[in-house]
C-alpha positions, 0 to 999 in steps of 0.5 A: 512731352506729350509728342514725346513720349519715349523721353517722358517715359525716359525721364520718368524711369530716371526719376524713379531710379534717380539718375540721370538720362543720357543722351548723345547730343544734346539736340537729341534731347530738344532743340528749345532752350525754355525745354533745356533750361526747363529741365536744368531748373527742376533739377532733372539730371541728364548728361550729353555726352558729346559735351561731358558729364561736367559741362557747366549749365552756362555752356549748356544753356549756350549749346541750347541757343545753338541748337534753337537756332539751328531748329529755326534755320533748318525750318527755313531752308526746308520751306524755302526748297519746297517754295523753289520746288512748286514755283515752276508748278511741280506739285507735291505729294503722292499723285496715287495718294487715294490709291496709297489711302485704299491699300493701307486701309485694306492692310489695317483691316487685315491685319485687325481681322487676323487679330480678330480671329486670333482671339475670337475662340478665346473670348468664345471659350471664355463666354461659354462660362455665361460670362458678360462682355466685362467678365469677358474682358476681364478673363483676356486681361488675367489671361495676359493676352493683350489687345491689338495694340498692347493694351488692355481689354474693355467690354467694349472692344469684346463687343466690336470683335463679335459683331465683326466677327465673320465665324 
């Protein structure tokens, strides 16, 4: 669940609602039948509905063998072009791939810096006040604004933003 977070977030809505989550396929939901079973066991509701909402748990358990084995041969299939592909000597990956590393860091830096300057007059204001790094973090979270990636604010990251601050 923790490389699946949409479905953990899914399944948890659901619970909380109890009902059940749909989905199309259901190898859209795993492709590992311990998963499956998993779910079936702990009585967690979820329809496919490429199969129906009345599918017997036997047919499903069956339809999850399907799509493990599936999983599998994809894998080999996958493995086995990659292998024909670097046996006459090819090589893989992107050839200007420190080029590619440089421009996305760049694009990160730019984007965190626009960011910065963004909010860098609020926490200014709110400081202004003699507020600390935590009163100040805490003034953007009553504020409703969020970080940069949709969280909430720390002393720390208020800290990270003055020192790089260019203003």
């Amino acid at each position: 669940m923790n490389k699946r977070p949409q479905l953990a977030a899914a399944l948890s809505e659901a619970k909380r609602n109890d009902c059940a989550v749909v989905v199309a396929k259901l190898d859209r939901l795993s492709r590992d039948v311990a998963f499956i079973s998993a779910l079936m066991a702990k009585r967690t509701p979820f329809i496919v509905a490429e199969l129906g909402a009345d599918v017997s748990p036997f047919m499903l358990h069956i339809y999850a063998a399907v799509a493990e084995q599936e999983r599998a041969m994809i894998s080999q299939r996958t493995k086995d072009a990659l292998a024909a592909v670097k046996a006459p000597g090819v090589r893989l990956g992107n050839p200007q791939i420190r080029k590619a590393q440089k421009a996305a860091a760049e694009r990160r830096t730019a984007i965190a810096d626009g960011f910065a300057s963004n909010v860098l007059p609020i926490i200014r204001e709110i400081q202004a006040t003699g507020a600390s790094m935590r009163e100040t973090a805490a003034g953007l979270n009553a504020r409703g604004i969020p970080t940069a990636r949709g969280g909430t604010w720390a002393a720390t990251q208020i800290s990270d933003i003055l020192k790089h601050s260019v203003v």
